[in-house]
C-alpha positions in Angstrom: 96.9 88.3 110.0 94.5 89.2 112.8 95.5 93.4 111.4 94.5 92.3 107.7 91.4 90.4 109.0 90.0 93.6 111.0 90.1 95.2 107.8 93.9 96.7 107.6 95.8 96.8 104.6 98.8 95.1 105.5 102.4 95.0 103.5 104.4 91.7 104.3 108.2 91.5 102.9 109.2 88.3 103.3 112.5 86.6 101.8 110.6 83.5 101.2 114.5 80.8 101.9 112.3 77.7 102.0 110.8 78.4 98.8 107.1 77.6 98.0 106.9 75.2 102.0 107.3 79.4 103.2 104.3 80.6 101.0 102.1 77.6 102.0 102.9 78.8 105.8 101.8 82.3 104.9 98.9 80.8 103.3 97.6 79.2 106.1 98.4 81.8 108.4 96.3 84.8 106.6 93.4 82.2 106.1 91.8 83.3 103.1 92.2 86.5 103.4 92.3 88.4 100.1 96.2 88.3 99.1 98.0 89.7 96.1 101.5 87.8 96.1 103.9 89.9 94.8 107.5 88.3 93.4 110.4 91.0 93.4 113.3 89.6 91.3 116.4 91.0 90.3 119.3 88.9 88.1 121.6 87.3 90.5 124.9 89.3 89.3 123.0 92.6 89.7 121.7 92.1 93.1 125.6 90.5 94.1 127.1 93.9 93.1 124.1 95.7 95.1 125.3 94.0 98.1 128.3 95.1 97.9 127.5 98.3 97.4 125.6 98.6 100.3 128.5 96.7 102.5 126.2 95.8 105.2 125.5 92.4 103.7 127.3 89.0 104.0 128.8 88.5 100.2 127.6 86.2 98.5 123.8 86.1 99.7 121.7 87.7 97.3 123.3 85.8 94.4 122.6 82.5 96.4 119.1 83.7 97.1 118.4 85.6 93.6 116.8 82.3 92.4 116.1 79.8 95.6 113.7 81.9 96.9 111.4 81.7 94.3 111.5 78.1 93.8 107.8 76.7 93.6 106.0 79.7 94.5 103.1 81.1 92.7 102.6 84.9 92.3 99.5 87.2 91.0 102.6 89.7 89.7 106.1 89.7 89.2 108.3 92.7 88.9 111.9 92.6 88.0 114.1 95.2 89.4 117.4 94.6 87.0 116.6 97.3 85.0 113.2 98.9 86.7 113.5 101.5 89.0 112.0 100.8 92.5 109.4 103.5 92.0 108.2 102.5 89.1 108.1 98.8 90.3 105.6 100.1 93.1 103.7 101.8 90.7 103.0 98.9 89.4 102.0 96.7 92.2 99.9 99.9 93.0 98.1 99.7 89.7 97.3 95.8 90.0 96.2 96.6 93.5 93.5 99.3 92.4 92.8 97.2 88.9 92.4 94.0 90.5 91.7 92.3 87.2 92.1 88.9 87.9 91.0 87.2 91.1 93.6 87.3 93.9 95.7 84.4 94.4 95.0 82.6 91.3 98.4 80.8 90.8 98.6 82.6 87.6 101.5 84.9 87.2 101.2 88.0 85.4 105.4 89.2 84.5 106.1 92.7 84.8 109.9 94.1 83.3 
């Protein structure tokens, strides 16, 4: 927070497991700073087999997760990597970045497949 506030552009990944109680923490910890919240989701079969391509995971994880970590929190944009390349989902968080057409942090989520 204290990087964003001098100015930085700052990247946060965060696996949000409590849901929209871990957004309100990150809320209040970047204290109004201008914030574009960004949901990555990916169909819960898809990101099991993932996981077990990679084999460094615990099984069964991302399936749990797919869905509970987006329980109750608002996003600005949304991409969906089921069937979107990575790339192009950056792209696209890069192009809402520069565009900036709505206000930051509006609780108003804009879908992106």
């Amino acid at each position: 927070a204290a990087m964003a506030g001098a100015g930085g552009r700052v990247i946060v990944d965060e696996v949000f497991l409590g849901g929209a109680e871990s957004q309100r923490r990150w809320t209040t910890a970047l204290g109004g700073l201008d914030v574009l919240w960004v949901g990555v989701r990916c169909d819960p079969a898809v990101a099991e087999a993932r996981e077990a391509a990679r084999g460094d995971r615990v099984g069964g994880m991302a399936r749990t997760q797919a869905e509970l970590v987006h329980r109750g929190v608002v996003y600005d944009l949304e991409v969906d990597t089921t069937r979107t390349e990575a790339l192009e989902c950056a792209r696209r968080i890069a192009a809402r970045v520069r565009q900036r057409t709505m206000p930051p942090s509006t609780g108003r989520t804009t879908p992106v497949t």
